[in-house]
C-alpha positions in Angstrom: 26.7 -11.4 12.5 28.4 -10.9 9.3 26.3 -10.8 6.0 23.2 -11.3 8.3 23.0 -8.0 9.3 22.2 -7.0 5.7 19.4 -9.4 5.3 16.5 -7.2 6.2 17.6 -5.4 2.9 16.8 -8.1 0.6 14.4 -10.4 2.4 11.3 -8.1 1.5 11.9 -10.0 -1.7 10.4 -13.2 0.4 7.4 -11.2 0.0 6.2 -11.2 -3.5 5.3 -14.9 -4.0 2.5 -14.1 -1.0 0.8 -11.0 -3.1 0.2 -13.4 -6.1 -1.3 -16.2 -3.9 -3.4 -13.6 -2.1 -4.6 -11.8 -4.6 -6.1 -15.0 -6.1 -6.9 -17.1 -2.9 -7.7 -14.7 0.0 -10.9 -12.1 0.1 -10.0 -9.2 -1.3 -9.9 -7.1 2.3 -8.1 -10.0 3.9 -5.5 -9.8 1.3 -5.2 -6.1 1.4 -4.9 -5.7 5.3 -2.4 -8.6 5.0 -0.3 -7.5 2.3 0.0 -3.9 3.3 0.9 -5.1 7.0 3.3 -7.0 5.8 4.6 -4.3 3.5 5.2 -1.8 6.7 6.7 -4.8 8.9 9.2 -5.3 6.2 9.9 -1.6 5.4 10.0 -0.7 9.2 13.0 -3.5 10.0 14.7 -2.6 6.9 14.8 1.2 7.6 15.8 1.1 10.8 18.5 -1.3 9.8 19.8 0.9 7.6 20.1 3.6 10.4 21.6 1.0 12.6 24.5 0.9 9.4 24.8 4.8 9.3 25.8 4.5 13.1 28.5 2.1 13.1 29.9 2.6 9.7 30.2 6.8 10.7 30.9 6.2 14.4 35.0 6.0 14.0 34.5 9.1 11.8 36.4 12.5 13.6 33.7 15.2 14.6 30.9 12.4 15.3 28.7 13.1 18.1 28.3 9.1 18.7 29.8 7.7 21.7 33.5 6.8 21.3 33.0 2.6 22.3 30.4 2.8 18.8 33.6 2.9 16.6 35.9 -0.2 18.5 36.5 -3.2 16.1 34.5 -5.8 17.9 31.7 -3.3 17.2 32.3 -3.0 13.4 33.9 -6.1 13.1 29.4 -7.0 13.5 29.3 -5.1 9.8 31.5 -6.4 6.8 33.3 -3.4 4.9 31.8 -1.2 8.4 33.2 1.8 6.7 31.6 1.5 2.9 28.4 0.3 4.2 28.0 2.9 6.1 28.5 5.9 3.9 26.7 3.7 1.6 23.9 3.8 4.2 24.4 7.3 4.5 23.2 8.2 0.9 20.4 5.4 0.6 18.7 6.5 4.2 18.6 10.4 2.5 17.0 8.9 -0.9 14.4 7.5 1.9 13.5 10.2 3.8 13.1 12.6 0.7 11.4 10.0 -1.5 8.5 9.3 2.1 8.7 13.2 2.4 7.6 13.8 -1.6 5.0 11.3 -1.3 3.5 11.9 1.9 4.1 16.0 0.7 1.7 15.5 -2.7 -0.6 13.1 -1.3 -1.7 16.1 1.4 -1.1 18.4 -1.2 -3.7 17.0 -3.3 -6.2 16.3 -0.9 -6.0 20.2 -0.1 -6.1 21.2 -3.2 -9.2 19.5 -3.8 -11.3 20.2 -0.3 -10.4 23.9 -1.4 -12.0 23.3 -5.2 -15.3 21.5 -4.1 -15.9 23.9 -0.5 -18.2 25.5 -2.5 -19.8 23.2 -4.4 -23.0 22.4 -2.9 -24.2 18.3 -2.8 -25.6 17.5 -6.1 -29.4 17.4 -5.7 -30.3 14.4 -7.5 -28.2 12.2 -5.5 -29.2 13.4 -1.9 -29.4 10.1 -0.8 -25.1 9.8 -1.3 -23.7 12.4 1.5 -20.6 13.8 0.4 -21.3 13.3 -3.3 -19.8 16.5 -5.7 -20.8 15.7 -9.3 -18.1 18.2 -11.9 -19.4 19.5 -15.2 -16.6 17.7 -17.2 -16.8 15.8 -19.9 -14.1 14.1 -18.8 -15.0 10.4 -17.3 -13.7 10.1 -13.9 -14.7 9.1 -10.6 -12.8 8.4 -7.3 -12.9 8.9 -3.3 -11.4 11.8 -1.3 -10.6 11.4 2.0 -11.2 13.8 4.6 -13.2 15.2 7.4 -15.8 14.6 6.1 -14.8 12.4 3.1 -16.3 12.9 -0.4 -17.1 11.5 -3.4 -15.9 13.0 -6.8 -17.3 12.0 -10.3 -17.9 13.9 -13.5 -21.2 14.2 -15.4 -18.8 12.8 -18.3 -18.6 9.4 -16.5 -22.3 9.4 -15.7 -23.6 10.0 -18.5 -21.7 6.2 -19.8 -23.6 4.8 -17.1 -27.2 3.8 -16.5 -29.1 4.3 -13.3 -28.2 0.6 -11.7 -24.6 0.9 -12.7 -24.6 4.8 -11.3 -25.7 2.9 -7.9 -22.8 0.6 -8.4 -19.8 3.3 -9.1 -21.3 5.4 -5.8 -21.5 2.6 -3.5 -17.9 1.8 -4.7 -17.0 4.9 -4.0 -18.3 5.4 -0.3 -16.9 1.8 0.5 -13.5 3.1 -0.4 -14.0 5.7 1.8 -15.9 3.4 4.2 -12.9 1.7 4.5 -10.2 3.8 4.4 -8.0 2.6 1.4 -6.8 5.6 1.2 -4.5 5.1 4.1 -3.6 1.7 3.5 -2.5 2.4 -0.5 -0.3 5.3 1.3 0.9 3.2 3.8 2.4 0.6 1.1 3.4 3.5 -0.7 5.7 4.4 1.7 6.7 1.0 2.5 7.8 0.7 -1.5 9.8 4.2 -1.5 11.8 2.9 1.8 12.6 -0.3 0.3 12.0 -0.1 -3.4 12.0 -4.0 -3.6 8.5 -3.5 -1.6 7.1 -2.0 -4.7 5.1 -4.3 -6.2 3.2 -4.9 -3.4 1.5 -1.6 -4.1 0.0 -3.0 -7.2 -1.7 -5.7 -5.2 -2.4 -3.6 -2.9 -4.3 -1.3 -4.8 -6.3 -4.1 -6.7 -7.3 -5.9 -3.4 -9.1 -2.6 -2.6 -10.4 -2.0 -6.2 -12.0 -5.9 -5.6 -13.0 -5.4 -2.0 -14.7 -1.8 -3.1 -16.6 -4.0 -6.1 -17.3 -6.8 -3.6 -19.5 -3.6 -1.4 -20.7 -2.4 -4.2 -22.5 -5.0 -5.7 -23.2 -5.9 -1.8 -25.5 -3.2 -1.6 -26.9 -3.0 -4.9 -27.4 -6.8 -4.9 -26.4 -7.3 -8.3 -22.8 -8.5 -9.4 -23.6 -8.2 -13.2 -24.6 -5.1 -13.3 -21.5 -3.6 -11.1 -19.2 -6.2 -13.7 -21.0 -3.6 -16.2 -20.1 -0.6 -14.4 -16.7 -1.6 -14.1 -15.7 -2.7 -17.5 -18.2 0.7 -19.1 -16.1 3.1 -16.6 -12.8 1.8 -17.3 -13.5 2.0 -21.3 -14.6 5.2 -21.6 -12.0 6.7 -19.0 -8.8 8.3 -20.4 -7.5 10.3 -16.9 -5.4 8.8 -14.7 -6.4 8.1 -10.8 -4.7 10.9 -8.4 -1.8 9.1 -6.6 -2.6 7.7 -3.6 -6.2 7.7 -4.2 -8.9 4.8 -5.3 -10.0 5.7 -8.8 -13.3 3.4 -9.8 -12.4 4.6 -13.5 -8.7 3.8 -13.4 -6.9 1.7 -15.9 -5.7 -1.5 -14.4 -6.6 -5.3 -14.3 -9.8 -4.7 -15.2 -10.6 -8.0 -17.0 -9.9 -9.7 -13.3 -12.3 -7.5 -11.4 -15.4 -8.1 -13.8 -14.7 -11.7 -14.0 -14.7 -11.9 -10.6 -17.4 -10.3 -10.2 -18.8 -12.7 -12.6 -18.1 -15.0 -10.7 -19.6 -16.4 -7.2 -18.8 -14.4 -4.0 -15.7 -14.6 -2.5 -15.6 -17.0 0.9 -15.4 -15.3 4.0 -12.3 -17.1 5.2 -9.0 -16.1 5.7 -7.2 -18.9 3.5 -8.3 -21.6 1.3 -8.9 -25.1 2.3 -4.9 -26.4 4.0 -5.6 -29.9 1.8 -6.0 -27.8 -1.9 -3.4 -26.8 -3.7 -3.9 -23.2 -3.6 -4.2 -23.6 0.4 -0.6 -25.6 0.6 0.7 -22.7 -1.5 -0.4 -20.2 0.5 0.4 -21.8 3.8 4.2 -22.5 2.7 4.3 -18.8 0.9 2.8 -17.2 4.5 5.1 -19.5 6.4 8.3 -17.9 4.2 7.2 -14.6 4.8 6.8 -15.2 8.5 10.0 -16.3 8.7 11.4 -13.7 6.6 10.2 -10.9 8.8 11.5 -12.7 11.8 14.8 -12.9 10.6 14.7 -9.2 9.7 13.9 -8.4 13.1 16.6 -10.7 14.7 19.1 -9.1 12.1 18.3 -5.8 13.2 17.8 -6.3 17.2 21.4 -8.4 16.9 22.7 -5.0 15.5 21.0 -2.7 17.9 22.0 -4.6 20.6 25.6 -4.7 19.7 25.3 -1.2 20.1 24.0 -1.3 23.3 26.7 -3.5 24.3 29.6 -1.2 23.5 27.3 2.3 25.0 28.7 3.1 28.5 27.4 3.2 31.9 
């Protein structure tokens, strides 16, 4: 295999033409699903690649609890500088598994924190038509979705008090689609992705606008008018100065703002998975999706060729 058996360590760079093109082509929950199941494809073949590394680079070494046949040179001879790479390996796959454990660690963290802080806040009255809805006497403008059992909805009187009654409608229905749909858990899951293979990283940013346009998409949806969201949008993230929780959709968040209220401003995003295969943006995106298909199949041959080798040299 030689060099191939690093690739699914760098191919996830294939990757980041395809956010671009979907972030501008593709409707905003088409591009997010895509993008983060691309993210954890990627991630997955280049973690367990990395294990596969660990194994044969520390099979030959004395005390190992691997079988003896891991550590024969037809089986390293599969993985160039076997003995670097692997102790290499060694030190990347730790920075891995504490960098998913710290994330996944605050995101839950938060989340309890913050079920414990509003169990006693009752459902603010004037909203009774929004379950799940806890409005906090801060004059600090916020607003953003916590997920749970059940979900709710967090926004201080600072925020609307900036906000008329249409664009109040607006902010809450963005809220509840975020929670609707679960960002939550995609955002985490292309979190991860990123901290197991930092070159996945800026998928996260696309990520995380694809659901910030997909939430303002529902949002003026069910309040039926796209100016007046564009309003909410643009008033919200002007007034804010408090950054989103990580790992959570913040309606007030700083961020590519201009983008979301012009496309709001704009007409309603097609339906349809990719743009017209004749247009220029559609060839684009076909030859960007085809790259990243092929990407993630050669990380998966990479690291089956690998395991297998392994499997080869186990005995009977």
């Amino acid at each position: 295999m030689g060099v191939f058996v690093f690739l699914p360590l760098v191919l996830p760079l294939t990757a980041l033409p395809i956010a671009r093109l979907a972030e501008q082509h593709l409707h905003p929950r088409s591009a997010a699903w895509l993008l983060t199941s691309v993210a954890v494809v990627l991630a997955a073949c280049s973690t367990f690649c990395l294990g596969l590394l660990v194994v044969v680079g520390t099979a030959q070494l004395p005390g190992n609890p691997l079988p003896d046949s891991w550590s024969d040179p037809e089986v390293r001879a599969a993985v160039p500088y076997d003995e670097v790479a692997g102790k290499t390996a060694i030190v990347a796959l730790l920075l891995v598994v504490v960098a998913c454990g710290r994330t996944v660690r605050r995101h839950l963290r938060f989340r309890s924190r913050a079920h414990r802080a509003l169990a006693g806040l009752p459902e603010a009255p004037a909203y009774r038509a929004v379950s799940g809805l806890a409005v906090l006497d801060d004059e600090l403008p916020y607003a953003y979705a916590l997920p749970g059992s059940p979900g709710r909805i967090v926004v201080s009187t600072g925020l609307l008090s900036c906000l008329d009654r249409g664009e109040r409608a607006a902010l809450l229905a963005h809220e509840h689609a975020h929670l609707a749909g679960r960002h939550h858990r995609l955002l985490l899951a292309v979190r991860l992705a990123g901290c197991a293979n930092p070159f996945l990283r800026p998928l996260a940013g696309a990520v995380t606008y694809s659901t910030e346009r997909w939430a303002d998409e529902e949002a003026a949806a069910v309040t039926g008018d796209r100016r007046t969201t564009a309003r909410a949008v643009g008033k919200a993230a002007l007034f804010s100065h408090q950054a989103p929780p990580p790992g959570f959709a913040a309606f007030a968040s700083a961020g590519p703002v201009p983008r979301r209220v012009a496309a709001l401003l704009g007409p309603v995003p097609p339906r349809r998975s990719w743009p017209p295969a004749l247009t220029r943006a559609g060839m684009a995106a076909y030859i960007a999706a085809a790259g990243t298909a092929a990407s993630t199949v050669s990380a998966l041959n990479a690291a089956s060729a690998l395991f297998l080798v392994l499997e080869a040299a186990t005995p009977l």
